[in-house]
C-alpha positions, 0 to 999 in steps of 0.5 A: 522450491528455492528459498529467495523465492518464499522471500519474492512471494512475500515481499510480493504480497507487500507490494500487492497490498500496498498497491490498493490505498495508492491507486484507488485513492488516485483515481478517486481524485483525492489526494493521498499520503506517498513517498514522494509527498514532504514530508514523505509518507505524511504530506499529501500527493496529488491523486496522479502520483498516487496512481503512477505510485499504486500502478508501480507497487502493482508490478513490482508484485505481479513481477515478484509473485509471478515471475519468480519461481513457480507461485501457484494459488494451489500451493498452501505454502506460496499463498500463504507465505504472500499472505503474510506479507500482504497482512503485516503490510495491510497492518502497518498501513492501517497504523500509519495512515492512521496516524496522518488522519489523526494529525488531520482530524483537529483541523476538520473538526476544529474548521467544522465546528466554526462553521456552525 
C-alpha cells in the first residue's frame, strides 16, 4: 500500500465524521453552525445548507476511503488510520460547537430567566 493512501483514509475519516452534526441537524430543521455562516463556523446556517454541507462531507469521505487505494474494514491498519482521523475530528468538533453554544447560552438563560 502506498502512503497517500494512509493519508486519504485519514482525511477520510475527517470528512466522514464531519458529515454527522451537518446533516443530521439539517434535517432535523435546525439551524447550525457552517462554513459558509458569517461569520464562518460561528453564525448560524440554515438547516438546507447544513444538509448540502453534510451530503458533500459524506462524499468526499466515501471518495477518499473507498476510492483510493484498497480500504478494507479487515485491515487493522486502514481502519485505524480512519479512526484516528475520525477521533481528532469528532474531538475538535466537540470543542468548537462548544464554544458557539457557550457564546449562545447567556442569551437563552438570560431570555429564560426574564420569562418567569
Amino acid at each position: 500500500m502506498k502512503w497517500y493512501h494512509y493519508i486519504a483514509y485519514f482525511f477520510g475519516g475527517v470528512f466522514l465524521v464531519n458529515f454527522v452534526p451537518h446533516f443530521t441537524n439539517g434535517v432535523s430543521g435546525r439551524s447550525f453552525p457552517s462554513p459558509f455562516a458569517s461569520p464562518p463556523g460561528q453564525g448560524l446556517s440554515p438547516a438546507w445548507v447544513n444538509v448540502l454541507w453534510g451530503l458533500f462531507n459524506l462524499l468526499v469521505g466515501y471518495l477518499l476511503v473507498c476510492r483510493v487505494g484498497t480500504f478494507s474494514l479487515r485491515k487493522t491498519r486502514d481502519v485505524t488510520v480512519a479512526g484516528i482521523g475520525a477521533l481528532l475530528m469528532a474531538l475538535m468538533l466537540a470543542q468548537a460547537f462548544a464554544r458557539v453554544s457557550a457564546v449562545r447560552q447567556p442569551v437563552y438563560v438570560a431570555t429564560a430567566a426574564k420569562s418567569r
